[in-house]
C-alpha positions in Angstrom: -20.6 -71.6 20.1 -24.3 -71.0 20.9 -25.6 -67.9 21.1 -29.3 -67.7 21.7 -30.8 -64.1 21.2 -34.0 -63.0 23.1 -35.8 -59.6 21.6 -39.0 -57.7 20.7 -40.7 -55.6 18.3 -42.2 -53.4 21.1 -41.5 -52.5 24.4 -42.3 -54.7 27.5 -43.6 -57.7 26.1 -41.4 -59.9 28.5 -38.6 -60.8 26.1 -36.0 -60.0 29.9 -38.4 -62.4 31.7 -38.1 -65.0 28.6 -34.4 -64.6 28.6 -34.0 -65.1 32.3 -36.6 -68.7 32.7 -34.7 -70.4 29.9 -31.2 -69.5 30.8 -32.1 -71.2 34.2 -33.0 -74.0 32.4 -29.7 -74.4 30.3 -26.5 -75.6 31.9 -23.4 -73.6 31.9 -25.6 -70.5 30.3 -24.8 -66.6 30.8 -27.5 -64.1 30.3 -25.5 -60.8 28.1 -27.7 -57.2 28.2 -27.7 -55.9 25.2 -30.5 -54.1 24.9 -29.7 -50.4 23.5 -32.3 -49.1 25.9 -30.0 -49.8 28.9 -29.8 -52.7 31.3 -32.6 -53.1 34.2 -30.8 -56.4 36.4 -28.3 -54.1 38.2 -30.6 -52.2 39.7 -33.6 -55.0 39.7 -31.3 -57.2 41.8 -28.9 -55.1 43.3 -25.6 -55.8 41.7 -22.9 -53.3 40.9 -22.2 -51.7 37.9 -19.2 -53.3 37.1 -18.0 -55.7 36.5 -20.0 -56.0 33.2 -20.5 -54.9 29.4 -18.5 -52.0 30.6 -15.5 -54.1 31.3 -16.4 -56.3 28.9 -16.0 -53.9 26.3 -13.2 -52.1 27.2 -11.2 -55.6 27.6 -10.6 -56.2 23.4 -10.5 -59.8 24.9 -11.8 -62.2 27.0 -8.6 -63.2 28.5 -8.1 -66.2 31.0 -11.6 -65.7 32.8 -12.9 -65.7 29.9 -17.1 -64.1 30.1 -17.5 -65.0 33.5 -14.7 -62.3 34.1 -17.6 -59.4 33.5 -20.1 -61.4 35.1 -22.1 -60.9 38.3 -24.5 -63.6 39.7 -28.1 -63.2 40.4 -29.6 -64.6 43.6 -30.9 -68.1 41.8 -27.4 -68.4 40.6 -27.3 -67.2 37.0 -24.6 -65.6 35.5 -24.8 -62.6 34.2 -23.1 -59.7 32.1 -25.1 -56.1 33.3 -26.0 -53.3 31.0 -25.8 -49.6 32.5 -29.4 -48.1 33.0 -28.5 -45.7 31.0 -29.3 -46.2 27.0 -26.8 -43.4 26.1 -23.9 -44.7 27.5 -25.4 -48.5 26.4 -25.8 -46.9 22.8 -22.7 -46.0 22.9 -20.8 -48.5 23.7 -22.1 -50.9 21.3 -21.5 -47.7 18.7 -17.8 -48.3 19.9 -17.2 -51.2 20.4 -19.8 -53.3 18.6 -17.5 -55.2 16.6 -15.6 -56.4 19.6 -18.2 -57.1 21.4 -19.6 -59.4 18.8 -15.9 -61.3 18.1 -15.7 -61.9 21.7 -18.8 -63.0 22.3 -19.3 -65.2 18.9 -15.4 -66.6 20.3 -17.2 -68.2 23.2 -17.5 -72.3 23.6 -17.9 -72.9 27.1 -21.2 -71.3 27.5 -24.4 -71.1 26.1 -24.9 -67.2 25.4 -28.2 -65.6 26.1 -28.6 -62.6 24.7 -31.1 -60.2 26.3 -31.4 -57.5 23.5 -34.6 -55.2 23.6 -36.1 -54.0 20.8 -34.5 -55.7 17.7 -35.2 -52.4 15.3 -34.0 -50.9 12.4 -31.8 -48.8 13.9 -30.6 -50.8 16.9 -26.4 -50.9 17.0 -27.1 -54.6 18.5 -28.2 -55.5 15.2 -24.9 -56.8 14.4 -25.3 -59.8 16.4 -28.4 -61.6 15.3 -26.3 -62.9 11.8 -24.6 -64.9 14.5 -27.2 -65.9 16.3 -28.1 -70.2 16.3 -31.7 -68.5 17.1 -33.3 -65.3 17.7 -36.7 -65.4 19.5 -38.8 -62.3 18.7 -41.1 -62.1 21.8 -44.7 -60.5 22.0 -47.9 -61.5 23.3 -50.7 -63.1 20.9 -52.1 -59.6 20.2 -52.7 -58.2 16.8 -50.7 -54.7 17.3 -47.3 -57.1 18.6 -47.9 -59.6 16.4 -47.6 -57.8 13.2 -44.8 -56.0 14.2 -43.0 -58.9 15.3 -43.8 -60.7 11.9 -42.7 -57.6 10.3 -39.6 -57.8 11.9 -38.6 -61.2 11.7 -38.8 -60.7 8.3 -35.8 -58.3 8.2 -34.3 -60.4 10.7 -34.4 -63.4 8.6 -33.0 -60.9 5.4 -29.5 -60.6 7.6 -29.0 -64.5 7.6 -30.4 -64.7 11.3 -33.3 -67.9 12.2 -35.6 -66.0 13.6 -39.0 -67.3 15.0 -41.4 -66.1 17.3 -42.1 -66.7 21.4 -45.6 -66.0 22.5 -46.1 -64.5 25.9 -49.7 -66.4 26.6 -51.7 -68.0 24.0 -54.8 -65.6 24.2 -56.8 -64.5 22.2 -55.0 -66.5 19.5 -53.1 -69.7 19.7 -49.8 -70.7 18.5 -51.3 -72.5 15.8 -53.9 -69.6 15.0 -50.7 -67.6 14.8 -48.6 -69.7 12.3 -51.6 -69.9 10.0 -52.5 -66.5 9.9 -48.3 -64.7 9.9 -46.4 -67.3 8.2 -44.5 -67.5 11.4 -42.8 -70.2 13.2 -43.5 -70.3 16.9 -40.5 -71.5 19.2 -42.7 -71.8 22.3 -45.1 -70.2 24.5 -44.2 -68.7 27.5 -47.1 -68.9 30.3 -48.6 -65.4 31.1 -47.7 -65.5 34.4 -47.4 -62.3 36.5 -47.2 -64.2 39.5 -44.1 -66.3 38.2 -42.7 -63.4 36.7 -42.5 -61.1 39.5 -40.9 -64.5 41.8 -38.2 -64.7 38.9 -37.4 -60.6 38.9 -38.0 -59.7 42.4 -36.5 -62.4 44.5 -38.8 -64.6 45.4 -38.3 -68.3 46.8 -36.5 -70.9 44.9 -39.2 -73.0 45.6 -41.8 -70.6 44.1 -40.0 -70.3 41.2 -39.7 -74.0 40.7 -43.3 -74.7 40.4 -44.8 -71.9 38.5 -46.4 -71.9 35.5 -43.7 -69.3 33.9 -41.1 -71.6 34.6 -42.8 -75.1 33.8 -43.1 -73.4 30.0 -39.6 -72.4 30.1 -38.1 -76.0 30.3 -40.1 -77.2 26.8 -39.2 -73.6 25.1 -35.2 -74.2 26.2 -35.4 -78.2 25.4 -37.0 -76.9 22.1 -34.7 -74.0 21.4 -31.0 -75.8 22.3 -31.9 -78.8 19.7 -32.6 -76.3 17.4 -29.7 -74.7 17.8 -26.8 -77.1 18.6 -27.8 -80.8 18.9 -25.5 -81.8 21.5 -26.4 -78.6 24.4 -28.6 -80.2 27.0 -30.8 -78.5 28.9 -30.6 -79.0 32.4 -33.3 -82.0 34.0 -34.0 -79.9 36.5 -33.5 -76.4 37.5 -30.4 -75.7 39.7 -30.3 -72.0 39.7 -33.2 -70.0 40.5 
């Protein structure tokens, strides 16, 4: 089982656009929503509303299709398990059915699991599945205001039992080294700041496009860094396939 986790410490640093470029580097990945705030791909991309974490939820059990049963695929080919928009019924469910959801997913061997899950605080009911995390990457750009927040919380993240480590969106005004020297922190990767990329990878832009940006060119050493860490023997893919 590898579940990867992909989270913040404030809103919209880019931890959805992180999750999305390295799942479409890893073979055999599916991108989860859990983010308590409510799901945005459904509507970014047009899918349905079900099948999803809805369905997923409500099914106690993977059963023969195992998660690709409450999956929907985006246009580059990624699998993925929807949130609803709405972060009632999203808190909710995860109030509910929490546990399950974690069992089923943690039960999973024939994927890699990206987790999208929002903002990893106190008092988010997706806390529950960072202990079984292989990583969690706390996203935020090299700013002070994110970065000590994000240091604060991978500190509590790392009190659960969960390897947590930071992803920087950009490497301005302070490096990844800067960073590490000055929080304590370790830093997965960084993640080009790249709008242009970004909005190619959310709002359906060409393959090709997506190929060559600088968003995605980042994403392949942050997912080859990120599956060794986690389980030795997941290979990322040697080129992208989906997206």
């Amino acid at each position: 089982m590898t579940l990867l986790v992909f989270g913040s410490a404030r809103s919209s640093p880019g931890a959805t656009t992180a999750a999305l470029a390295v799942s479409s580097w890893i073979d055999d990945s599916v991108v989860v929503e859990a983010d308590p705030d409510g799901g945005v791909l459904a509507v970014r991309y047009g899918l349905a509303r079900e099948p999803g974490l809805v369905t997923l939820a409500a099914s106690r059990s993977l059963g023969e299709e195992g998660l690709l049963g409450h999956a929907q695929t985006l246009p580059g080919g990624t699998p993925v398990v929807v949130a609803p928009e709405s972060a009632e019924r999203t808190t909710n469910i995860w109030r509910v059915s929490g546990s399950g959801l974690v069992a089923m997913l943690g039960s999973v061997s024939e994927h890699v699991v990206v987790i999208d899950g929002g903002r990893l605080g106190p008092t988010s009911p997706s806390l529950s599945l960072l202990p079984h995390a292989s990583v969690v990457a706390v996203v935020a750009r090299p700013e002070p205001d994110q970065l000590l927040a994000a240091a604060d919380r991978i500190e509590a993240i790392s009190a659960l039992g969960a390897r947590a480590a930071l992803v920087l969106v950009g490497d301005r005004p302070y490096t990844a080294a800067e960073v590490t020297a000055q929080l304590g922190c370790d830093v997965l990767g960084v993640i080009a700041d790249d709008r242009r990329g970004a909005n190619a990878l959310t709002d359906g832009g060409s393959t090709r496009s997506v190929r060559r940006s600088m968003l995605m060119r980042s994403a392949r050493g942050l997912a080859e860094h990120v599956t060794v860490i986690a389980h030795p023997h997941v290979q990322p893919q040697a080129e992208v396939v989906r997206r």
